[in-house]
C-alpha positions in Angstrom: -10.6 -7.3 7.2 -8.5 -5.1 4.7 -8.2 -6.5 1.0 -4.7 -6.0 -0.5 -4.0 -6.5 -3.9 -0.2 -5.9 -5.7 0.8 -5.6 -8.9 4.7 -5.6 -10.7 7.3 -6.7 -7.9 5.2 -6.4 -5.5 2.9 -9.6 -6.6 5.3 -11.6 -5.5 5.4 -10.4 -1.7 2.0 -10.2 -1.1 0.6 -13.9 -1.2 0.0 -14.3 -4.6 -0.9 -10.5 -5.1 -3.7 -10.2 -3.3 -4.5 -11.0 0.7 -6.9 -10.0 3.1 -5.2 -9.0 6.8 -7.1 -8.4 10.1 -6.1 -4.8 11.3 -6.6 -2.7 14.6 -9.1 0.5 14.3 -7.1 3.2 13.9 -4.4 1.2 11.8 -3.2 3.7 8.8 -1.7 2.5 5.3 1.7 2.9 6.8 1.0 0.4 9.5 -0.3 -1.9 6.8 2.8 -1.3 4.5 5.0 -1.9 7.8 2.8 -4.9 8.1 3.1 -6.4 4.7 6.3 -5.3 4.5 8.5 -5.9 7.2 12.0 -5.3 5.4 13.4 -1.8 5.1 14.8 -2.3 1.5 11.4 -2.9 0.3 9.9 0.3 2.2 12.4 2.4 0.8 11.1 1.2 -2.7 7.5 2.9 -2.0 8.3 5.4 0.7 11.1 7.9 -0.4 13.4 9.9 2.0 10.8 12.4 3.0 8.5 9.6 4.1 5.8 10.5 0.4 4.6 7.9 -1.9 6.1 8.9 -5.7 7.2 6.3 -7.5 4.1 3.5 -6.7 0.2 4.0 -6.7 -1.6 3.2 -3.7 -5.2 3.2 -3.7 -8.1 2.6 -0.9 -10.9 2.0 -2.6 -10.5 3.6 -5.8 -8.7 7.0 -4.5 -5.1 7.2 -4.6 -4.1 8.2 -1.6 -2.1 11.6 -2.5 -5.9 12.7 -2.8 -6.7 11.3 0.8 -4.4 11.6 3.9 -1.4 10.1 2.2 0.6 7.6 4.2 -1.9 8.6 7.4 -5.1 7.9 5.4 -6.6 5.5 8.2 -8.4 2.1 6.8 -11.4 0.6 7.8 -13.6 -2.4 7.9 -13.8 -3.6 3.9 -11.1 -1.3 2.5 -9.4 -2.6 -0.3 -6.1 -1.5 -1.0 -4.3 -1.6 -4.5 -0.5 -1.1 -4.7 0.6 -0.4 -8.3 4.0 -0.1 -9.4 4.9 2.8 -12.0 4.7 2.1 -15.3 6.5 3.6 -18.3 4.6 4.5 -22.1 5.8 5.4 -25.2 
């Protein structure tokens, strides 16, 4: 089992903002965004154009995944997975 938490707008589409899901060896965090995902609109949110993650955080265990194998980082047994949305400061 993968844990999946969400946070922002994406709470809302993930069970309360946080799930477990049953994944395939081999599945990467694109199969699980597909997965947890399944409309376009909301993939277009995470995934831009030229298929990177820049606008939300997404983290496996800790490590964003721009410091991993971005969208082909693969997941394992126990992973958890953190979707964050951007945030602004000031």
């Amino acid at each position: 089992m993968v844990k999946v938490k969400a946070f922002g707008p994406f709470r809302r589409l993930v069970a309360k903002g946080e799930t477990e899901i049953e994944l395939k060896a081999g599945t990467s965090v694109h199969d699980l965004l597909s997965i947890l995902f399944p409309s376009r609109e909301i993939q277009k949110e995470i995934i831009d154009e030229k298929g990177d993650v820049d606008t939300v955080a997404i983290l496996k265990n800790g490590r964003h995944i721009q410091s991993l194998e971005e969208l082909f980082t693969p997941l394992e047994e126990g992973d958890e997975i953190v979707i964050v949305p951007p945030s602004g400061g000031g």
